[in-house]
C-alpha positions as CSV (number, residue, x, y, z in Angstrom):
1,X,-18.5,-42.6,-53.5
2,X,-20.5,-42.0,-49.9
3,X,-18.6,-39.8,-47.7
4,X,-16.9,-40.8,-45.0
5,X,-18.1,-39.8,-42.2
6,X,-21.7,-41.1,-43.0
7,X,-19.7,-44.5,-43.4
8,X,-18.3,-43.8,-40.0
9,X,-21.7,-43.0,-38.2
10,X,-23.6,-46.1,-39.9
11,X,-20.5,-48.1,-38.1
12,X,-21.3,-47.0,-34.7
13,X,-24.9,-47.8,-34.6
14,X,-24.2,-51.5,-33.7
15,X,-25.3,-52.5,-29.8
16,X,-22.4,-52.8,-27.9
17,X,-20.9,-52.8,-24.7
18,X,-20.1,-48.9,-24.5
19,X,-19.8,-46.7,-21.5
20,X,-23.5,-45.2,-21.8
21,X,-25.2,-48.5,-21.7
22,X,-22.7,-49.6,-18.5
23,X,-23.8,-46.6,-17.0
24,X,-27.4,-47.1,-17.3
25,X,-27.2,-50.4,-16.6
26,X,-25.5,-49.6,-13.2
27,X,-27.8,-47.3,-12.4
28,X,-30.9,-50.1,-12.8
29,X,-29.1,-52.0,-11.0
30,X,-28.6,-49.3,-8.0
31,X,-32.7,-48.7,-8.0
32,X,-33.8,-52.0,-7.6
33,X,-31.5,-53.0,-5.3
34,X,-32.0,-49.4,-3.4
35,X,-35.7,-49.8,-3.0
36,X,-35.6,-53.7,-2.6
37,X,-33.7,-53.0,1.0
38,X,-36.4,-50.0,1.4
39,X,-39.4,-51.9,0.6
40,X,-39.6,-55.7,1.1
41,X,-40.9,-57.1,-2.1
42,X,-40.3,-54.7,-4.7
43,X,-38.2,-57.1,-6.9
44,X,-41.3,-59.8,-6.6
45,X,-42.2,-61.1,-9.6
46,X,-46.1,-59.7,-9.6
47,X,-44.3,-55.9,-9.2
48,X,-41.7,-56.6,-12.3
49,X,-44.5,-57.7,-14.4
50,X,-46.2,-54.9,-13.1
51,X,-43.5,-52.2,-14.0
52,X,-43.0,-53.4,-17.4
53,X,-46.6,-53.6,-17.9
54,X,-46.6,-49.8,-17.2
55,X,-43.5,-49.2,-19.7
56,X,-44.7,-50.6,-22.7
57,X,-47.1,-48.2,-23.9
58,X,-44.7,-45.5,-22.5
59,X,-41.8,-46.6,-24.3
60,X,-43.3,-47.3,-27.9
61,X,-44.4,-43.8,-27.7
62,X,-40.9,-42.5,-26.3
63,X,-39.5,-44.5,-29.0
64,X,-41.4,-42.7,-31.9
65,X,-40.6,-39.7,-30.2
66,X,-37.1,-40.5,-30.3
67,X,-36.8,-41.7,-34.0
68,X,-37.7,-37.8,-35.0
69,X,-35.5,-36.5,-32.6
70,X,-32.7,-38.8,-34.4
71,X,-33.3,-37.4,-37.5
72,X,-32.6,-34.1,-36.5
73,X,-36.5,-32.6,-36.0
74,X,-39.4,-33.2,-33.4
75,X,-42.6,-34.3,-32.6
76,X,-44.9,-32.8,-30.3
77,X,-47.9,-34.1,-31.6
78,X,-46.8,-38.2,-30.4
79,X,-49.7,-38.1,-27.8
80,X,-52.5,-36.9,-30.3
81,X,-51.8,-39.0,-32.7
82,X,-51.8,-42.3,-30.3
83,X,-55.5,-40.9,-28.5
84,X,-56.4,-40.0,-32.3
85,X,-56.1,-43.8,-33.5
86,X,-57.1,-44.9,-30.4
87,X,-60.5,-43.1,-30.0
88,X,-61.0,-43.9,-34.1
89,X,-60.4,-47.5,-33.7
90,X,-63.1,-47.4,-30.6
91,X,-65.4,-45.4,-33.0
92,X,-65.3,-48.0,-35.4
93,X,-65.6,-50.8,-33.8
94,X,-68.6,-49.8,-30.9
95,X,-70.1,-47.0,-33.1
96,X,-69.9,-48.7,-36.7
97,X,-69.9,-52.2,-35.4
98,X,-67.0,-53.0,-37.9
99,X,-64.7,-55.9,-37.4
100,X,-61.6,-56.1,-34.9
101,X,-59.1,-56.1,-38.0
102,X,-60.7,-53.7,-39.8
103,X,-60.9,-51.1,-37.1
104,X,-57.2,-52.1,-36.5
105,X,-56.0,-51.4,-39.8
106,X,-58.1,-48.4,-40.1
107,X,-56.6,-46.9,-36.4
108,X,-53.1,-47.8,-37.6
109,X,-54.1,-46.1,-41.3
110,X,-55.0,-43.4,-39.4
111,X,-52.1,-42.7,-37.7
112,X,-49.6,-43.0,-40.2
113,X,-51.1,-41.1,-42.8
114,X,-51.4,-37.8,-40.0
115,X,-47.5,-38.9,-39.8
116,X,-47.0,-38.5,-43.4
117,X,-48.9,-34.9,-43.1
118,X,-46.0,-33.6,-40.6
119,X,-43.4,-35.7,-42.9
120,X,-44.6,-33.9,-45.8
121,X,-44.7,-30.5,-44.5
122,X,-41.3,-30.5,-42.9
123,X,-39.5,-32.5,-45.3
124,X,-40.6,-31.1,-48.4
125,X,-42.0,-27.3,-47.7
126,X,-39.0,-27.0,-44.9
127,X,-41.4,-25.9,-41.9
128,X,-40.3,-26.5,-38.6
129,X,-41.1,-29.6,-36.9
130,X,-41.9,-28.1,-34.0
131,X,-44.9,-25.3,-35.4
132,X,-46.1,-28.2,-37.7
133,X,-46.3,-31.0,-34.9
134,X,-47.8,-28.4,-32.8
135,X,-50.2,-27.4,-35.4
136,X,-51.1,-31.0,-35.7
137,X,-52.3,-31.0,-32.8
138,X,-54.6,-28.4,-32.5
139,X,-56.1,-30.4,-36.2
140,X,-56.5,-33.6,-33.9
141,X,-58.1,-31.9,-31.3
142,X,-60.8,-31.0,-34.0
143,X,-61.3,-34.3,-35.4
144,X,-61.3,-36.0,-32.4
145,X,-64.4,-33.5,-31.3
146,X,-65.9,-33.5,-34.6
147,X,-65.9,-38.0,-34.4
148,X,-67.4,-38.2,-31.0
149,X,-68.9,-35.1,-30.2
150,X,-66.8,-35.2,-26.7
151,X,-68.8,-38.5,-25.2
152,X,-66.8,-41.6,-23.9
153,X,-66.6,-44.8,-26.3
154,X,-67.0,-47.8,-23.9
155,X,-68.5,-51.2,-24.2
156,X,-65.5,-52.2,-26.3
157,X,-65.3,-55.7,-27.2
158,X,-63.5,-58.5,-25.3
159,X,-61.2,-60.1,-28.2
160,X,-59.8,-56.2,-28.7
161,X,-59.5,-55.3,-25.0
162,X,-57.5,-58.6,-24.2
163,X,-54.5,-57.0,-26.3
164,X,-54.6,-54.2,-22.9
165,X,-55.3,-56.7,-20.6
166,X,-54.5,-60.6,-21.6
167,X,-51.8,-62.4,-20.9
168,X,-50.2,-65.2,-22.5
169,X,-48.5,-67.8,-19.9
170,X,-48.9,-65.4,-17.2
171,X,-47.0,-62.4,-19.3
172,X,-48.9,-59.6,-20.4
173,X,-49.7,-59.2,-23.8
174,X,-48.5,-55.7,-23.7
175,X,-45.4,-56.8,-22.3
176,X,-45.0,-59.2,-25.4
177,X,-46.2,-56.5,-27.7
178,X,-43.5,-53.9,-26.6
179,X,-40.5,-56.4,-26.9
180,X,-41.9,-57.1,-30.4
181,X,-42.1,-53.1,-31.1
182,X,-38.5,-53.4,-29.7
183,X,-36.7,-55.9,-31.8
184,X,-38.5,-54.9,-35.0
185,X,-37.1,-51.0,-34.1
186,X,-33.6,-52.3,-33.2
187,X,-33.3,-54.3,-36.5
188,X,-35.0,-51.5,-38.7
189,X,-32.8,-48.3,-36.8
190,X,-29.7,-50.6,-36.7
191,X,-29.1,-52.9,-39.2
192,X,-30.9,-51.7,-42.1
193,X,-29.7,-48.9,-45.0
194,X,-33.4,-47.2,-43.6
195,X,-32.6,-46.7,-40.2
196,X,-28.6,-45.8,-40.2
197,X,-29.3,-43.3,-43.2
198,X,-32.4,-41.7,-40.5
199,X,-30.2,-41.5,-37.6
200,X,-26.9,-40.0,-40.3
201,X,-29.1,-37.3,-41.6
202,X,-30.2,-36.1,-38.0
203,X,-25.9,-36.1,-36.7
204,X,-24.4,-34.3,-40.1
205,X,-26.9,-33.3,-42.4
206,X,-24.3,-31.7,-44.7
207,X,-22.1,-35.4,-44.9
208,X,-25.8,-36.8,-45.8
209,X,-26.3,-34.4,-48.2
210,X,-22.7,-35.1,-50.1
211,X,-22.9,-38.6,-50.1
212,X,-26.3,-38.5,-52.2
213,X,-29.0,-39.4,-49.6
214,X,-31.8,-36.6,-49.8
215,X,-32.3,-35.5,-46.1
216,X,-36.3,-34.5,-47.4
217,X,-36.7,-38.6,-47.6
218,X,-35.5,-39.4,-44.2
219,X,-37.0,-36.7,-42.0
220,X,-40.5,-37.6,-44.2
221,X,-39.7,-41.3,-43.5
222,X,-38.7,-40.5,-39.3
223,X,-42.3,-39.0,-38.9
224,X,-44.5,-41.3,-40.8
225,X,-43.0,-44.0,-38.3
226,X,-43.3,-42.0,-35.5
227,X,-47.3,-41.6,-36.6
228,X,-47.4,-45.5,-37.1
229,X,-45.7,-46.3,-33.6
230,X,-47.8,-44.2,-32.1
231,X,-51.2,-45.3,-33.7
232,X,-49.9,-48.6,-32.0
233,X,-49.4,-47.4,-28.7
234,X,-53.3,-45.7,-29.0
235,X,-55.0,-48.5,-29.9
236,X,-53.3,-50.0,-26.9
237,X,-54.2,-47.3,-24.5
238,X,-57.9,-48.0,-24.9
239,X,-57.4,-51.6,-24.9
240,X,-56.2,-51.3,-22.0
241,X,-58.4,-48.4,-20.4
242,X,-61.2,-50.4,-22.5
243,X,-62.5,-47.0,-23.3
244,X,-61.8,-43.8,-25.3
245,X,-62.2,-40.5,-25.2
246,X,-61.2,-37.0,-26.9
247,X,-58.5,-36.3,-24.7
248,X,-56.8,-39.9,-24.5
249,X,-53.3,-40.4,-25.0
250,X,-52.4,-36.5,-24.5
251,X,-51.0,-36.9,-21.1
252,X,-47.9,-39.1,-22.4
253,X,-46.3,-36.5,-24.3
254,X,-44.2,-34.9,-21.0
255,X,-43.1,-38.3,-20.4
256,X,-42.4,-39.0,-23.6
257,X,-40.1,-36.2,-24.0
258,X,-38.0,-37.0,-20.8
259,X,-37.5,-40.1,-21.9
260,X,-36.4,-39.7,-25.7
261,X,-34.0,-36.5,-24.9
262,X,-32.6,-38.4,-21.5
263,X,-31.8,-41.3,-23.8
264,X,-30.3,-39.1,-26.6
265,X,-28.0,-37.1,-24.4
266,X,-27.2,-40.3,-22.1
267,X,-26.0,-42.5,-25.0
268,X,-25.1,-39.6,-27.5
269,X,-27.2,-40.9,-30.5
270,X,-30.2,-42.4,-30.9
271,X,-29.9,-46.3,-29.9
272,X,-33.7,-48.4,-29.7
273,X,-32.4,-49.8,-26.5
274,X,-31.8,-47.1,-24.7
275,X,-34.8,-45.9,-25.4
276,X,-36.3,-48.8,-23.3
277,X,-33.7,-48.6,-20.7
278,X,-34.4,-44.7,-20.1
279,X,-38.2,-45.6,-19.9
280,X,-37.4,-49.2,-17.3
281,X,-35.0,-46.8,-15.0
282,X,-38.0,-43.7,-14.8
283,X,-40.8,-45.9,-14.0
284,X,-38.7,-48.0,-11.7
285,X,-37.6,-45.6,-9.9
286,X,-41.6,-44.1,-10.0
287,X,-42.6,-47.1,-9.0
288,X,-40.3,-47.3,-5.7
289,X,-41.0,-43.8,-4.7
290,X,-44.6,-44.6,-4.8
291,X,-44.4,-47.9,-2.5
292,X,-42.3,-45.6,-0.5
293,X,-45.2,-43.6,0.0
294,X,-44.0,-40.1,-2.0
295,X,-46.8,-37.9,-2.2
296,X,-47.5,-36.9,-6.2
297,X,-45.7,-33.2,-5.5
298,X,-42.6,-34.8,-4.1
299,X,-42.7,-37.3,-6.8
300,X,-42.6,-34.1,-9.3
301,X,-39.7,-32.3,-7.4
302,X,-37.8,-35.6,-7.7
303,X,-38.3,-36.1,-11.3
304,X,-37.3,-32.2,-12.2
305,X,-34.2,-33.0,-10.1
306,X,-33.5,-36.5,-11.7
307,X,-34.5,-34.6,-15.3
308,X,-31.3,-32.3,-14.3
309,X,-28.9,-34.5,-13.1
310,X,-29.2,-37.1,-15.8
311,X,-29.1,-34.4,-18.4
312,X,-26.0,-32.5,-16.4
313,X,-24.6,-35.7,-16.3
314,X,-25.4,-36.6,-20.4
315,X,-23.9,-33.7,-21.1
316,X,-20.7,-34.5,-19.0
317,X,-20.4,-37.5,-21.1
318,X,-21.0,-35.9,-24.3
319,X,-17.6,-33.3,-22.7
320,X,-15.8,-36.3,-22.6
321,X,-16.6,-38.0,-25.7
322,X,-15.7,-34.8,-27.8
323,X,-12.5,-34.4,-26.0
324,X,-11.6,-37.9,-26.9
325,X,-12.3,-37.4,-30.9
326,X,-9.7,-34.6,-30.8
């Protein structure tokens, strides 16, 4: 018979109207209507495009991040693997002169099997995620070296660059690609055995453990789609950059990180679409501060202080939520 409490916590990941997705909503809401009065134009239609155009390769990285952190571990090695698949998917199709699907599949291979190495390691030989995803990264950094020598991949073909920068009936292709990511993630982490068993072993490993799901499984499986996510999001990256080279993709990891823990502690567990709602509110609000003309080190004193205050205010929620259970 499955225990409880695992029942339980499989119940509550359904998308519903609760007080965390209110709140974030509200505070969407606040921004654009804040820096619409403040700057004329900034709910256009060019700039909305615009902002989610910028969010999608954040968010499908923040969202692999996030499925690790839901299963109780984490990944520091998100960004290297997306610059890893990225820069091999480059190398294979300008270097090798292979074919656009091939190079695809081979990128996303890529990237999934180097998420099966971390799954592996902390799953089944019990090393921390953190010293294993960390240790993956210094391995990247030698294989991305050791494919390209440290020069720049460019000259990348049109048909794989339109996925950066195509649009389909004035929408951008990345746009599409991320609310696909999206729905696919909700459906997987939310409605399937998979994805409520992920997100059960990360809140009570013990309850998993007693009602017969083998925790090893589920961190292994949290990390290999982490490494396919973000073998996504790499390919993508150069697409859009329409070039690669050994240190792509590593500057999304900081981001990545304040996104995926603000949308844990905002909405208590992991949820898919608060992961997208995290990312929307921090480059909306990035976005208004730049037409506002913030210089870069103000923008980085105002996102330590919004980094506190969310987080203060998470765990102010959290308070309340645990005071309600009892």
């Amino acid at each position: 018979m499955r225990n409880e409490s695992v029942i339980g916590l499989e119940k509550k990941n359904k998308i519903k109207l609760s007080g965390p997705l209110i709140s974030t909503l509200i505070m969407i809401l606040f921004i654009a209507i804040l820096f619409n009065i403040l700057t004329p134009g900034y709910l256009s239609l060019a700039n909305i495009i615009d902002i989610l155009r910028t969010i999608s390769i954040k968010f499908i990285i923040a969202l692999a991040l996030g499925i690790v952190i839901a299963s109780g571990g984490f990944d520091l090695s998100v960004g290297h693997i997306a610059g890893f698949s990225g820069l091999l998917t480059a190398f294979m199709l300008v270097n090798l002169r292979m074919s656009i699907p091939l190079s695809i599949f081979t990128g996303f291979f890529a990237g999934t099997m180097l998420g099966c190495v971390n799954g592996l390691i902390v799953g089944w030989l019990g090393v921390s995620s953190f010293i294993t995803t960390l240790a993956m990264q210094m391995l990247i950094v030698g294989l991305r070296y050791g494919l390209t020598n440290g020069t720049t991949i460019m000259r990348l073909p049109k048909a794989f660059t339109w996925f950066g920068n195509g649009r389909v009936a004035g929408i951008p292709v990345l746009v599409i690609i991320m609310f696909v990511v999206l729905i696919i993630m909700i459906f997987a982490m939310h409605r399937t055995t998979l994805g409520r068993r992920i997100v059960s072993t990360g809140q009570n490993i013990e309850a998993s453990r007693l009602s017969g799901i083998n925790p090893r499984i589920y961190t292994w499986l949290a990390l290999v789609i982490s490494g396919s996510l973000c073998s996504i999001a790499g390919m993508l990256i150069v697409a859009r950059n329409e070039l690669a080279n050994v240190d792509i993709g590593d500057g999304y990891l900081m981001e990545a990180i304040a996104t995926a823990v603000l949308a844990h502690v905002m909405f208590g567990k992991f949820k898919a679409y608060g992961v997208i709602l995290m990312t929307t509110f921090i480059a909306m609000l990035v976005n208004g501060l730049t037409m506002s003309g913030v210089t870069p080190s103000q923008m980085n004193i105002i996102r330590g202080v919004m980094l506190i205050v969310v987080i203060g205010l998470g765990k102010f929620m959290q308070y309340l939520r645990n005071r309600r259970r009892f």
